[in-house]
N, C-alpha and C positions, 0 to 999 in steps of 0.2 A: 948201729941201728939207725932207721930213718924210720920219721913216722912224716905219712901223708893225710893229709887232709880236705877233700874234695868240700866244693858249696858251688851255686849258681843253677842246680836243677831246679825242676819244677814243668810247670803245665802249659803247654803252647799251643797255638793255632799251624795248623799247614801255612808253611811259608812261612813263619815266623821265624826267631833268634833269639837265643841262650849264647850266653859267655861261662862255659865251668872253671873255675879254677882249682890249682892242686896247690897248697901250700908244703913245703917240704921244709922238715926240721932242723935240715943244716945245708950248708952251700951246694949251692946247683954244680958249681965244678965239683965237686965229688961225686957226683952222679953222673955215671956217664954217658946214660940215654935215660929218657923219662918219656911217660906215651901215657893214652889214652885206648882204654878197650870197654868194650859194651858187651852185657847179658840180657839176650830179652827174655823174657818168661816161656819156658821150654825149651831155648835153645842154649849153644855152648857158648859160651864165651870169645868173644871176638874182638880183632884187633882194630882199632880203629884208625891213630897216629902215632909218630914218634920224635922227638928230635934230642937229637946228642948235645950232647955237650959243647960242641965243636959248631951247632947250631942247623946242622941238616935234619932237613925233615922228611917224612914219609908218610901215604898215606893208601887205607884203603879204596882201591876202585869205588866204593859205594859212596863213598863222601867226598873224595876227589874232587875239587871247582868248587865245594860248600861249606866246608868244614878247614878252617887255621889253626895250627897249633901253634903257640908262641912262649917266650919265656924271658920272666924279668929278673936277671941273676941280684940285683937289687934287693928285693924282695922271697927272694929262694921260690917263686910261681912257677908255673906253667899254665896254660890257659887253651882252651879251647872253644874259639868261637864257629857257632855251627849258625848258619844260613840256611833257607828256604829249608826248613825242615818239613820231613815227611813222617809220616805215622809210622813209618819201618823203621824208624830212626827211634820209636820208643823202647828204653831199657832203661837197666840202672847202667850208669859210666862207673868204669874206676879207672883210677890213674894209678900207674905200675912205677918206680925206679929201682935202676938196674946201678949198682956198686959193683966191685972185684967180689967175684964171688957169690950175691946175694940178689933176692930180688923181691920188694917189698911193693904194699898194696895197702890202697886207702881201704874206706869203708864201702866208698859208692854212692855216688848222688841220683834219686832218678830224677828221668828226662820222659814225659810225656807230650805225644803231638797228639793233636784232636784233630780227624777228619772235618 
């Protein structure tokens, strides 16, 4: 079992910046990709970032150049600092980790941008 732990949302200005972080239960090497996806209100769920274990990242087109995923195996984090944010950018976030086999999910922190 993992349990994750998302905080760092809240209510921003366009253009503004949010740091989320995912606290994870036990060692980040045991996880062997952990990411970041977003739900805005009516829509499906969406992938946002990822990075492995091994420390490669991914991201979607929409956030590409704004948005860093990072991770402090120190601390079992992952983090997600998002730049120049835009109002399409409002949803709740959750962070995903993916083990042999499984694949668990915070609660969800939301992220609001004010035009």
């Amino acid at each position: 079992q993992v349990q994750l732990v998302e905080s760092g949302g809240g209510l921003v200005q366009t253009g503004g910046s949010l740091r989320l972080s995912c606290a994870a239960s036990r060692s980040m090497f045991s996880i062997h990709v952990m990411g970041w996806y977003r739900q805005a209100p009516g829509k499906q769920r969406e992938w946002v970032a990822t990075i492995t274990s091994g420390g490669t990242t991914g991201y979607a087109d929409s956030v590409k150049g704004r948005f860093t995923i990072s991770g402090d195996s120190a601390k079992n984090t992952v983090f997600l600092q998002m730049n120049s944010l835009k109002p399409e950018d409002t949803a709740v976030y959750y962070c995903n980790g993916i083990t042999v086999g499984n694949s668990y999910w915070g609660q969800g922190t939301q992220v609001t941008v004010s035009s």
